[in-house]
C-alpha positions as CSV (number, residue, x, y, z in Angstrom):
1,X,16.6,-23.4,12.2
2,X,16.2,-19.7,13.9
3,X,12.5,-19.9,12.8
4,X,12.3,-23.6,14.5
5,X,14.2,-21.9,17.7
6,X,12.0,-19.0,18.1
7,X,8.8,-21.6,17.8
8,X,10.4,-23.9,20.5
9,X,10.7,-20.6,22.9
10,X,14.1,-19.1,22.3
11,X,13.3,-15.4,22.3
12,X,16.7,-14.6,21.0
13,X,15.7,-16.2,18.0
14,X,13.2,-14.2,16.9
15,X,13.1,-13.9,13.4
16,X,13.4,-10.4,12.1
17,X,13.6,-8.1,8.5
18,X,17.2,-7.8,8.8
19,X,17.7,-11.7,8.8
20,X,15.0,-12.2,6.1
21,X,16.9,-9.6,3.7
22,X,20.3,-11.5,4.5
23,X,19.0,-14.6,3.2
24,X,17.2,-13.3,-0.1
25,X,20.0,-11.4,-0.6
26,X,22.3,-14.8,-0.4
27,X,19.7,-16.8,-2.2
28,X,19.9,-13.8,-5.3
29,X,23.6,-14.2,-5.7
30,X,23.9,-18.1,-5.1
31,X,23.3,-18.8,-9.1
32,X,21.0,-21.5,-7.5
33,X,17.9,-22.9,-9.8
34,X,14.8,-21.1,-8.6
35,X,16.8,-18.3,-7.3
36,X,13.3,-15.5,-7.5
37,X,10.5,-17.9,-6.5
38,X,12.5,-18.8,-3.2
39,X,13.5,-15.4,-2.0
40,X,9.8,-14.2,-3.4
41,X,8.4,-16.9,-1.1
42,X,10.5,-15.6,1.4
43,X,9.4,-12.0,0.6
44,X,5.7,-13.3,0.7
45,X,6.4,-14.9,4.4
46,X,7.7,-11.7,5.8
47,X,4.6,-10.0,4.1
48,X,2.4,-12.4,5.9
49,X,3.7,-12.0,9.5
50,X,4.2,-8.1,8.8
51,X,0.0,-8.1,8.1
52,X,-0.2,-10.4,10.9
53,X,0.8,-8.0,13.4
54,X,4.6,-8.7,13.3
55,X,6.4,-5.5,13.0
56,X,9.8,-6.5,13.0
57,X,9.0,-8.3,9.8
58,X,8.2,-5.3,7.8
59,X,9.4,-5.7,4.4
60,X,11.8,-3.2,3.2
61,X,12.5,-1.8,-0.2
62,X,16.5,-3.6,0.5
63,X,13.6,-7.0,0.7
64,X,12.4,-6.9,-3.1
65,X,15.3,-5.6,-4.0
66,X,17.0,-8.9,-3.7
67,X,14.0,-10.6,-4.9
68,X,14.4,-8.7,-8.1
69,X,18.2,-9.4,-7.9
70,X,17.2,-12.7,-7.6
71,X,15.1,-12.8,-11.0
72,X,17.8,-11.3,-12.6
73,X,20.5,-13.6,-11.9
74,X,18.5,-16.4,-12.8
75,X,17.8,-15.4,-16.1
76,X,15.1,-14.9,-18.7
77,X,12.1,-13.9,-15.7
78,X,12.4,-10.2,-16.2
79,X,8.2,-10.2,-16.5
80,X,8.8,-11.2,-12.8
81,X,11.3,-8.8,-11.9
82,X,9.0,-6.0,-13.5
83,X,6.3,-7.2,-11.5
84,X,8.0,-7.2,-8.4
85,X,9.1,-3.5,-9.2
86,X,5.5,-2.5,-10.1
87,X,4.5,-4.3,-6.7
88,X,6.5,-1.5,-5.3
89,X,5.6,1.1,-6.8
90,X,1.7,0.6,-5.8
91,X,2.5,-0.8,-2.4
92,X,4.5,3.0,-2.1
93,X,1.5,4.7,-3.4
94,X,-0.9,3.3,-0.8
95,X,1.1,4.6,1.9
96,X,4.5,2.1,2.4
97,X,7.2,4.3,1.8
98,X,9.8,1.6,3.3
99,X,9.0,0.0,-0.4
100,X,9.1,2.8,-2.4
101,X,11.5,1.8,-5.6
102,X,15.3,3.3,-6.0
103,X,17.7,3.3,-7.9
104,X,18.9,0.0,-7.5
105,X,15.2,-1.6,-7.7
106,X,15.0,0.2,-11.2
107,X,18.5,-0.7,-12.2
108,X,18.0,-4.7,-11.5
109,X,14.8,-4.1,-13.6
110,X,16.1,-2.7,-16.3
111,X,19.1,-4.9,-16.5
112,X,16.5,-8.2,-15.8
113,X,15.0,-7.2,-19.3
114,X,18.1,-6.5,-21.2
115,X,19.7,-9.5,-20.1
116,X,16.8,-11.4,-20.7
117,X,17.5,-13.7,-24.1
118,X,13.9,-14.4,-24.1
119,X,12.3,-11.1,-23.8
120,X,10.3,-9.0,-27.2
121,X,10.4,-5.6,-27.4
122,X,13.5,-5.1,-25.2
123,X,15.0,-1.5,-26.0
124,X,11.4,-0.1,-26.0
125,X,10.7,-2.3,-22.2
126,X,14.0,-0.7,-20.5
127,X,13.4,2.6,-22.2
128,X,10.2,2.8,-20.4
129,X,11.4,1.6,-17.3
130,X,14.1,4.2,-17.6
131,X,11.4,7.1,-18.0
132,X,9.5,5.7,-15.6
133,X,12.4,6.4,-13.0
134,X,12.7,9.6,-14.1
135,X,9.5,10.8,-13.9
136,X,9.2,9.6,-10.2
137,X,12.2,11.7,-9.5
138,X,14.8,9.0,-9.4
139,X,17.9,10.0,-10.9
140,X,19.6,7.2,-13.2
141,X,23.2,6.5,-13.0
142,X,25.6,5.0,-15.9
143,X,24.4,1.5,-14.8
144,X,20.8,2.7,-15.7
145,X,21.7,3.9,-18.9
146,X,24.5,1.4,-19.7
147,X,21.8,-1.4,-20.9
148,X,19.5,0.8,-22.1
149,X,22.0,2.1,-24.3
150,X,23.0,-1.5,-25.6
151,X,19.7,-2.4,-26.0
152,X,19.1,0.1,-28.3
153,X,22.3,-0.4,-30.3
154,X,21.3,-4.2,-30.2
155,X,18.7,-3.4,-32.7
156,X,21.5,-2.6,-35.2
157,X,19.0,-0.1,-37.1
158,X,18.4,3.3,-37.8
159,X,16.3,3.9,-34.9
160,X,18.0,1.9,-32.3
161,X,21.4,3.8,-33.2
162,X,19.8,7.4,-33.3
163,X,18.1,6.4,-29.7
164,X,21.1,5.0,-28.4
165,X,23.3,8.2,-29.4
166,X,20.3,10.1,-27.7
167,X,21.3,8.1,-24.6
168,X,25.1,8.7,-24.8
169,X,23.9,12.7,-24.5
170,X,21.2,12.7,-22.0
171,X,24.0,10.5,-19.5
172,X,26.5,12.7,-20.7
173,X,24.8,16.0,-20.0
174,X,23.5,14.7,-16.0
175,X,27.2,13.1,-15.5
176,X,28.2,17.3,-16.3
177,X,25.3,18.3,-14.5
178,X,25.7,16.0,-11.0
179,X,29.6,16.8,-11.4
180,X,28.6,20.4,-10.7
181,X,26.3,20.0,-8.4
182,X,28.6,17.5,-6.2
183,X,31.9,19.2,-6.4
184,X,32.3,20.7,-3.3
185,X,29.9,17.7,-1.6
186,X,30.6,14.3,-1.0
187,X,31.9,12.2,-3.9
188,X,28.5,10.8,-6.0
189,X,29.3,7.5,-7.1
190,X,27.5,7.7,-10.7
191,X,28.9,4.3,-12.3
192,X,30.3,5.6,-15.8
193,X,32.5,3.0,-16.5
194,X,29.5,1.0,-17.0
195,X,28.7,3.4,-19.7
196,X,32.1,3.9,-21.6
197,X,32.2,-0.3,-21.6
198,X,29.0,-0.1,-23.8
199,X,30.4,2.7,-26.2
């Protein structure tokens, strides 16, 4: 309808980035069958009219955020939500730092493939996701390392339990570390219940 508006000649209409994210972000909490192919194809719209020339419909890194949410939520298309993420990450490189991946893109990601019933070789894809973060200077949080950390104990084997506990120490030592380093600042929010719910 604001689209249709803004086409009859209602200025005040205009469609815009901040309207765009709203819906995608409503579409990737609704539960809804096809959750991630409708807000992509939203994502892919604002794209479009952002090449075009449109500038107010600049996609954002909040826009395949909840495109990513939105492949999460609906379950077993964590391929996609990794794709979206890697979409990102090259789109950032190029030059469109409005789309360069956070925590929360990484997070969704990472989550995406642990929760994903259907996915092979699930510890070893979120543990590379989770370096991947790293190494881009993006600091995890407990809700990073929460289903990496039950992915690895899901393997209920040797390795999967000596990687896990690896885990455990690596959030440990950076909750220690960022408690430090935020004492006297303003209160980090680092999510560890996340992580004590998995231990």
């Amino acid at each position: 309808r604001n689209i249709a508006l803004y086409a009859q000649g209602n200025d005040y209409a205009k469609p815009h980035t901040i309207v765009f994210n709203a819906v995608m972000d409503a579409i990737a909490r609704s539960n809804m069958v096809s959750a991630g192919p409708r807000a992509e194809e939203l994502l892919d719209e604002m794209e479009s009219m952002y090449q075009s020339g449109d500038e107010d419909m600049r996609p954002s890194k909040r826009s395949f955020n909840a495109v990513i949410l939105a492949y999460r939520n609906q379950g077993n298309e964590s391929q996609k939500a990794e794709e979206l993420l890697h979409r990102m990450e090259d789109m950032a490189a190029s030059g469109r730092n409005e789309v360069r991946p956070d925590v929360v893109s990484y997070n969704n990601a990472i989550a995406a493939v642990v929760e994903d019933t259907d996915s092979e070789n699930t510890a070893d894809r979120a543990q590379a996701l989770l370096d991947q973060m790293e190494a881009v200077g993006i600091k995890p949080d407990g809700r990073t390392y929460s289903p990496v950390i039950e992915a690895w104990l899901r393997r209920n084997d040797e390795k999967g339990n000596a990687l896990a506990e690896v885990m455990i120490t690596q959030f440990l030592d950076n909750l220690e570390e960022s408690k430090k380093q935020n004492a006297r600042a303003k209160k980090e929010s680092l999510y560890e219940d996340a992580v004590w719910n998995v231990i």
